[in-house]
VODRENVO-469722 format. One record per residue (C-alpha): residue number from 1; residue in one letter; x, y, z. Coordinates in steps of 0.1 Angstrom, whole numbers. Each point is the difference from the previous one (the first is absolute). Layout:
<sites>
  pos  code   east  north     up
  NUM     a      X      Y      Z
...
</sites>
This chain:
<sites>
  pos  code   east  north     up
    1     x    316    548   1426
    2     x     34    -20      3
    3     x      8     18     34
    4     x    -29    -19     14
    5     x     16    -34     -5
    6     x     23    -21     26
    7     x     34     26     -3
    8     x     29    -31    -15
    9     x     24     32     11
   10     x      3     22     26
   11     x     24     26     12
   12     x     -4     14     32
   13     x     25     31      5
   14     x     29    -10    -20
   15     x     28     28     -2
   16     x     35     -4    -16
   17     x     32     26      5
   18     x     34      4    -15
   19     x     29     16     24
   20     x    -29     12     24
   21     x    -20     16    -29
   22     x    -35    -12     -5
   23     x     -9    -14    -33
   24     x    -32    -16      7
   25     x    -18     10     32
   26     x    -33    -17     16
   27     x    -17    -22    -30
   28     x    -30    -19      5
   29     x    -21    -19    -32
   30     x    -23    -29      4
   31     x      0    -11    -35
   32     x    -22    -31    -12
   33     x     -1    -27    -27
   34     x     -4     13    -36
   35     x      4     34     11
   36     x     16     24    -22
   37     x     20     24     23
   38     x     15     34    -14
   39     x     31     16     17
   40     x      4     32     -7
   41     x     25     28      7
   42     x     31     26     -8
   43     x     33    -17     -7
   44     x     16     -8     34
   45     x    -37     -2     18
   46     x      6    -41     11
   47     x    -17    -13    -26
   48     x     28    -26    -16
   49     x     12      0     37
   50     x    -30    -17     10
   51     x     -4    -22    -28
   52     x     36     -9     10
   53     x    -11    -12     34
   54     x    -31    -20    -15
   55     x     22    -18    -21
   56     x     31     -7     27
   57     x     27     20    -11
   58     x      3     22     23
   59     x    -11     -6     40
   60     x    -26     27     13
   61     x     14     16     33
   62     x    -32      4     17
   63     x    -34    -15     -3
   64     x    -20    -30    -11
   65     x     -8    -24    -31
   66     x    -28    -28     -1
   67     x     -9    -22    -28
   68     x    -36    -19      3
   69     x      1     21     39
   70     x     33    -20     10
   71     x     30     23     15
   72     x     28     -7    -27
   73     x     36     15     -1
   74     x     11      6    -37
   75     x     40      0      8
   76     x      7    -12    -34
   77     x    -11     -5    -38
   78     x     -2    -41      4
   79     x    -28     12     36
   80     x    -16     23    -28
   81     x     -5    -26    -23
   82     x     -9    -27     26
   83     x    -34     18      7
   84     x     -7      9    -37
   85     x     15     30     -5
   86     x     16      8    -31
   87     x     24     35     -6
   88     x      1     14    -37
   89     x     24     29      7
   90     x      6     28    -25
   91     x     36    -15    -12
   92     x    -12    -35     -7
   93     x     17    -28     18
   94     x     11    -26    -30
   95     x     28    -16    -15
   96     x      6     16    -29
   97     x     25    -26    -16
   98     x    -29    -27     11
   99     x    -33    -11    -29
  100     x    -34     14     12
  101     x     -7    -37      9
  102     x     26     -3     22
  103     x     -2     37     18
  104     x    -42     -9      6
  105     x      8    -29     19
  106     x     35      8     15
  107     x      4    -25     31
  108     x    -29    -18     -7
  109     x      7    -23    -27
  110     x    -28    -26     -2
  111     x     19    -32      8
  112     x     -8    -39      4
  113     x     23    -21     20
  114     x     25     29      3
  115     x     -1      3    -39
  116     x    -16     30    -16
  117     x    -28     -3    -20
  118     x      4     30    -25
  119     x    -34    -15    -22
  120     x    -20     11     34
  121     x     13     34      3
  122     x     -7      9    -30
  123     x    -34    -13     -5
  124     x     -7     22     32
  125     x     17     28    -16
  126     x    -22     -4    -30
  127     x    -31      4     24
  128     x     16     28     16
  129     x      2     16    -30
  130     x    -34    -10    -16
  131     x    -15     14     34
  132     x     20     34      0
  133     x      0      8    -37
  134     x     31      4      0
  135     x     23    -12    -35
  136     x     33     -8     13
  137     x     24    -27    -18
  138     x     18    -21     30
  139     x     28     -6    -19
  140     x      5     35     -1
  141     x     34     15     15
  142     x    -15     26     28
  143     x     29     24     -2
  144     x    -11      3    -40
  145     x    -36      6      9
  146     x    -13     40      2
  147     x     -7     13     32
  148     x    -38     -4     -1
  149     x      1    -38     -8
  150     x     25     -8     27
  151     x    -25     16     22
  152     x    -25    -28    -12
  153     x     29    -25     11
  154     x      3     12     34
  155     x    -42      1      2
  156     x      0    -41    -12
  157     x     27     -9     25
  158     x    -24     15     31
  159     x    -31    -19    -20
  160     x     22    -33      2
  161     x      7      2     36
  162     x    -36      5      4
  163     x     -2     30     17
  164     x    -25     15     23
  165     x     10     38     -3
  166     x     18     18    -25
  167     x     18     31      9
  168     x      7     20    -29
  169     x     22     31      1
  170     x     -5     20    -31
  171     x    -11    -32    -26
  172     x    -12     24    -27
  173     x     30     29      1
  174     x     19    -21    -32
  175     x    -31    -11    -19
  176     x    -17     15    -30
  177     x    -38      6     -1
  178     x    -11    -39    -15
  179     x     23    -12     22
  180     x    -13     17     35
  181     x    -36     -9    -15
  182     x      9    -35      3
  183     x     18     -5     29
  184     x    -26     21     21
  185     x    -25    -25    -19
  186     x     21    -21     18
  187     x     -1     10     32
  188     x    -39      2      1
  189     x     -7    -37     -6
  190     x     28    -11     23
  191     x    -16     21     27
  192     x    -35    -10    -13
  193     x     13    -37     11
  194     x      9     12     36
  195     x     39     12     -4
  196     x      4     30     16
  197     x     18     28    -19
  198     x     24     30     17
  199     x      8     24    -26
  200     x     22     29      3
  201     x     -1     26    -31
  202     x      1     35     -9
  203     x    -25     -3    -23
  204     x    -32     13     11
  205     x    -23     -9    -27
  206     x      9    -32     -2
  207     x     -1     -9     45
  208     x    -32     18     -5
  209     x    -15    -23    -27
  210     x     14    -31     14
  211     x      3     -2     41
  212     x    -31     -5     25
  213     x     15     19     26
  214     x     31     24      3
  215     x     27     13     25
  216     x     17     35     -3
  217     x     33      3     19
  218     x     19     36      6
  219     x     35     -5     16
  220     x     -5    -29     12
  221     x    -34      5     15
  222     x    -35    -17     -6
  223     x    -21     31    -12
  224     x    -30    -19    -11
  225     x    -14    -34    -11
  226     x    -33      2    -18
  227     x    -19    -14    -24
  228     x     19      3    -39
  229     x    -38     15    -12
  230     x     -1     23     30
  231     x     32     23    -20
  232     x     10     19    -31
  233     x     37      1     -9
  234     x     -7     36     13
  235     x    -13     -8     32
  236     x     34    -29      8
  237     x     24     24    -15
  238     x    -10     29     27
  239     x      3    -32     25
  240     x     31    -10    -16
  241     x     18     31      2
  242     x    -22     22     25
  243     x     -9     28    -23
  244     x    -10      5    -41
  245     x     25     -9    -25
  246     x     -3     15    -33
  247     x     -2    -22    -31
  248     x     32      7    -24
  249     x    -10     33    -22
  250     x     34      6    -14
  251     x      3     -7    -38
  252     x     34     -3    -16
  253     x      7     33    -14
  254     x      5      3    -39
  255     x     35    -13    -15
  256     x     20     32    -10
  257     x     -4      9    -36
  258     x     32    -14    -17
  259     x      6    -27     29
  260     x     33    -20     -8
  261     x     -5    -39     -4
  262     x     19    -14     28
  263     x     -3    -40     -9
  264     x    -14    -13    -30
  265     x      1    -41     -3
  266     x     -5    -13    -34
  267     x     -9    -35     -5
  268     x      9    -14     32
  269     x     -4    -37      2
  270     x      7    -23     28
  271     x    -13    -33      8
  272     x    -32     14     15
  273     x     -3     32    -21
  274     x     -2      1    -38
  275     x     13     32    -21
  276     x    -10     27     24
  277     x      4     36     -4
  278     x     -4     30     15
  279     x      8     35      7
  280     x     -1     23     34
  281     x     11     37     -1
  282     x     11     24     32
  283     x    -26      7     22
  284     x    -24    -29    -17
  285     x    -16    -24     17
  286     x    -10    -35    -18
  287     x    -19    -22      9
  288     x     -1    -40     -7
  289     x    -34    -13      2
  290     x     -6    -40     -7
  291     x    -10    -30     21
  292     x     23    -20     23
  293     x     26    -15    -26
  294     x     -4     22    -24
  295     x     33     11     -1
  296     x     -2     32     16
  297     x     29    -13     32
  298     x     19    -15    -23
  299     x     -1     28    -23
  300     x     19     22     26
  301     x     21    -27      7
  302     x     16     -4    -29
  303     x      2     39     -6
  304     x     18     -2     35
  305     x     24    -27    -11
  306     x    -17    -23     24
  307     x     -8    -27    -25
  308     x     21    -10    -30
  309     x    -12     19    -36
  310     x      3    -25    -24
  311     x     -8     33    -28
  312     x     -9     37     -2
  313     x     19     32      6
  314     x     -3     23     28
  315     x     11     37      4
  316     x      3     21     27
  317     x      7     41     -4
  318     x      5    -11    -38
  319     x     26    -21      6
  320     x     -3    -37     -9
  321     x      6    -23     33
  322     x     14    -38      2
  323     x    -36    -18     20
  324     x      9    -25     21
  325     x     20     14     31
  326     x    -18     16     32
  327     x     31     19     10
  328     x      0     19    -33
  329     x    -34      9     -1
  330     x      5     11     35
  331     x     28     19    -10
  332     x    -19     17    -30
  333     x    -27     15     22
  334     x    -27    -32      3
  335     x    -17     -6     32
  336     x    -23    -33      4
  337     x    -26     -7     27
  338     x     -8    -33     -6
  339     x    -37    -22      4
  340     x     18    -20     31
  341     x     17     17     29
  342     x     12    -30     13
  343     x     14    -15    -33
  344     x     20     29    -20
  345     x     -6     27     22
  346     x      9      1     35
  347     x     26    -12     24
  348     x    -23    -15     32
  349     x     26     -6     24
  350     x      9     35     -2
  351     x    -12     32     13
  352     x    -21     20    -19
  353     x     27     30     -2
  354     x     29    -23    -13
  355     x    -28    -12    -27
  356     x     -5     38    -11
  357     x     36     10      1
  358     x     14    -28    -21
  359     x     -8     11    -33
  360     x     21     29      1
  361     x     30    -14     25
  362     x     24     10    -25
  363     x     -9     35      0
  364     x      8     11     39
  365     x     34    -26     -1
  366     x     31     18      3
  367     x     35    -22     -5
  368     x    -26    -30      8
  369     x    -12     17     32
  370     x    -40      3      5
  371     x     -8     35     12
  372     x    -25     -9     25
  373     x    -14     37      6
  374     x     -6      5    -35
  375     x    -19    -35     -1
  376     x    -17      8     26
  377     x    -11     31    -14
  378     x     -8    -12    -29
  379     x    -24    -26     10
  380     x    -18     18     26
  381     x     -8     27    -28
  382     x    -14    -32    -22
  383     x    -17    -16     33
  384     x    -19     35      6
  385     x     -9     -2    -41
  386     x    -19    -29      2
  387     x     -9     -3     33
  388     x     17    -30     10
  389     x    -17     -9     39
  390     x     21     -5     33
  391     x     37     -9      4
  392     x     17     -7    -35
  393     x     34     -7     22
  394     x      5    -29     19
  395     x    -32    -18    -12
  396     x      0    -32    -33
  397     x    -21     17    -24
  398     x    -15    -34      2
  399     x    -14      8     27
  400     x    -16     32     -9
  401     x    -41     -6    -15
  402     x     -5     -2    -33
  403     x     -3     38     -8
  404     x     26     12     16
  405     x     18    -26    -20
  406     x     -9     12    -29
  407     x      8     37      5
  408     x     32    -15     11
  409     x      6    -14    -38
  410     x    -11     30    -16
  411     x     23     24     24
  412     x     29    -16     -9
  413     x      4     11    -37
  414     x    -10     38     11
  415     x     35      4     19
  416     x     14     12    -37
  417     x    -37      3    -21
  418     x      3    -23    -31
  419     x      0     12    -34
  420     x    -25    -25     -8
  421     x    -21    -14     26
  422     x    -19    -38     -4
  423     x    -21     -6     23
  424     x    -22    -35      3
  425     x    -30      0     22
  426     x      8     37     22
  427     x    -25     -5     27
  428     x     -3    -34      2
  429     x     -6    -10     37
  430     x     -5     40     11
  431     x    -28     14     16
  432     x    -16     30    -13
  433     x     18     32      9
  434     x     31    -18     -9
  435     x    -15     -7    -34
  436     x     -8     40     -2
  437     x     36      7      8
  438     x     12    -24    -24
  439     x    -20      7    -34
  440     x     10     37     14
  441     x     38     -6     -1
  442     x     -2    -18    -33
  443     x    -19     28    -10
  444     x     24     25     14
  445     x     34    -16    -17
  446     x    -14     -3    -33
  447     x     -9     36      4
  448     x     36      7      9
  449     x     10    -15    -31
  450     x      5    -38      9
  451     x    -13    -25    -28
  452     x    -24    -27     17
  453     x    -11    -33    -11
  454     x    -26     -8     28
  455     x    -19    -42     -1
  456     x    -27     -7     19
  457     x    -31    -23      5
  458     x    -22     30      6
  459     x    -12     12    -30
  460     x    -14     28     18
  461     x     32     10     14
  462     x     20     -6    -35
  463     x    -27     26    -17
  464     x      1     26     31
  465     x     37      3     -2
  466     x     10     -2    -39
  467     x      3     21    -28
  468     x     -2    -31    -29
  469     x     -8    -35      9
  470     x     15    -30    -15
  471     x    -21    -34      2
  472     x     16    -31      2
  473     x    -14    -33    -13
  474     x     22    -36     -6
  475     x     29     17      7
  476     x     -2     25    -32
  477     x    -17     37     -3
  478     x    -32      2     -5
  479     x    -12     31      2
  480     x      8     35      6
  481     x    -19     28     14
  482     x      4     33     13
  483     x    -16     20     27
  484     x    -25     -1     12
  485     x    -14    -34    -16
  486     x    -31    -20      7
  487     x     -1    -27     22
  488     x    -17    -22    -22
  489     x     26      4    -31
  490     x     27    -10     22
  491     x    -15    -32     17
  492     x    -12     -8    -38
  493     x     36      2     -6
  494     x     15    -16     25
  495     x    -28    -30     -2
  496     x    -12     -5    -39
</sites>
């Protein structure tokens, strides 16, 4: 077993608090070479918290780190790094105007003389790759990339430096099925070869099929750390949460007899999707099935006016609409939750209730005037709705975890509920009862009459929550089913 090895890391106690409010209390791991090491928990339990302190970006308040037994402070990334460890956060720390060659070896340019030797970095890059499986072109631009292969990027540039441990804070949340496959293929032969992995995720299955050992945390506690084959996903979510959750039951209820189209797109072409169309009446939900780059983000994209439509008409309430301008779509009823908070969806250096109310600033304005007790109204009745954790005043959404983040994003288009809602990857990065509330608000708008467009890498969650499903393949339809469909015709879809 892996725990009987020498521990490379240990923790002895560490705790962490913001404004006097405990966010991580009392942690102690040993954790040894080539183990595989699950953390486990509700949003806002510690989890990226502690990953945070492993990998030197934030300074624990009280307790103990060693590497190899040795007391070591971790006050910054560059201390992190020093001893091997390497931090792959959930919002991916690149340079998205930069190639993939030049983000995977970012301030450590192979030189000669003080001249860099670009030949040897990308030899090594070629052997990073032929080691990892991964495809990646290094003259690719990593801004153009989809979110799944920049997360290959920021995997390589920790291989490169060589490190020790990886901490990984939700790795899977924006991949499809092949690509989680591979990338936990991955992870198994790097540990196999004595790296030590920390993974945080929310799904079960997968910690379950892939860690030697896990750790549940509940606000901010250590609950447990067992053996991975010692659990069911039953038996961590009770630890996780501290009593039964139910499994979602709901099913969308049937579209009204007569339902009204609400957006049609005809023949919508861009220059990542080809001659796309597609209808969503009130009180419908459709889903959009495919692999990563298929087309499905950039599908609601360019129904968004988010990217430029090179062809194709779109109509909205029977009315044809001019693509190619967020504010108008805005105006018109459209709401977008897009695949990256931190890219198109999410102001970080702001508080969470500033994020929600801005959507709908215009609306409680009077001679230019915000009316601060109808805002404030307003987004506390939105915070309670999807269950937004903690302070949302006075605290950067930034610094909020992942989940709360993301209910964050969502909340802010429900001040004034859109018309049409898009929404790419929902519960990415959420733990489980915030899943359930999610799929249960989707479920509730479209039964109060709201047309959704949902995307996401979970097939399972596309079929549980859809009345047709729409597969995706090269950036064209493929297929088109409706519910409930096998499993096996979409994924033949989506694949052959």
């Amino acid at each position: 077993m892996t725990q009987e090895k020498t521990p490379l890391l240990g923790l002895e106690g560490v705790g962490k608090s913001y404004n006097g409010i405990a966010v991580l209390r009392d942690v102690s791991l040993e954790i040894a070479p080539g183990e595989i090491h699950g953390l486990l928990g509700e949003n806002g339990a510690g989890k990226s918290t502690l990953l945070k302190i492993l990998g030197g970006a934030i300074t624990a308040d009280a307790g103990s780190v060693t590497f190899d037994g040795a007391p070591t402070r971790l006050g910054t990334p560059r201390d992190a790094i020093a001893h091997g460890v390497s931090l792959i956060a959930q919002e991916l720390a690149l340079v998205p105007q930069r190639t993939v060659l030049e983000n995977v070896f970012l301030g450590r340019w192979s030189q000669a003389g003080g001249v860099a030797v670009p030949a040897a970095d990308r030899r090594l890059f070629d052997t990073l790759c032929a080691d990892s499986g991964f495809d990646l072109d290094p003259h690719a631009i990593v801004g153009s990339l989809p979110l799944g292969k920049a997360q290959q990027v920021e995997i390589l540039k920790a291989l490169a430096r060589g490190s020790r441990i990886l901490c990984l804070d939700e790795p899977t949340a924006a991949l499809g099925e092949a690509e989680t496959e591979q990338l936990l293929s991955v992870l198994r032969v790097l540990a196999a070869r004595g790296t030590t992995i920390i993974i945080v995720s929310h799904f079960l299955e997968e910690i379950l099929g892939l860690a030697d050992r896990v750790t549940v945390l509940r606000d901010g506690a250590q609950i447990a750390t067992d053996d991975a084959a010692a659990h069911t996903t039953e038996s961590l979510v009770r630890l996780m949460v501290g009593r039964e959750v139910a499994a979602l039951a709901r099913t969308p209820l049937p579209v009204p007899p007569g339902a009204p189209v609400v957006l049609r797109a005809e023949h919508l072409t861009t220059d990542r999707i080809t001659d796309v169309s597609l209808d969503v009446h009130a009180g419908e939900v459709l889903g959009l099935a495919g692999l990563v780059g298929s087309g499905r983000s950039e599908t609601l994209r360019a129904i968004f006016g988010a990217d430029r439509v090179r062809s194709g008409t779109l109509t909205i309430d029977g009315t044809r609409v001019r693509t190619g301008s967020i504010r108008r779509m805005i105006s018109r009823g459209l709401a977008l939750v897009p695949e990256s908070r931190k890219d198109g969806g999410l102001m970080l250096g702001r508080d969470a209730s500033e994020n929600i109310a801005l959507p709908s600033l215009g609306a409680r304005q009077v001679g230019g005037v915000v009316r601060r007790s109808a805002e404030h109204a307003a987004v506390d009745r939105v915070v309670t709705t999807v269950d937004v954790r903690g302070s949302v005043r006075h605290v950067p959404v930034g610094a909020l975890s992942g989940g709360n983040q993301q209910k964050a994003l969502f909340g802010k288009w429900l001040v004034e509920p859109p018309r049409v809602f898009l929404i790419d990857e929902p519960t990415r990065g959420v733990d489980i009862n915030a899943k359930v509330n999610i799929h249960n608000l989707i479920l509730d708008l479209a039964a109060a009459g709201t047309a959704v467009i949902v995307v996401s890498s979970e097939l399972e969650e596309v079929m549980a929550l859809s009345h047709r499903i729409i597969v995706m393949r090269r950036g064209r339809v493929a297929a088109e089913f409706t519910s409930p469909a096998a499993r096996e015709d979409i994924l033949s879809a989506a694949f052959l």
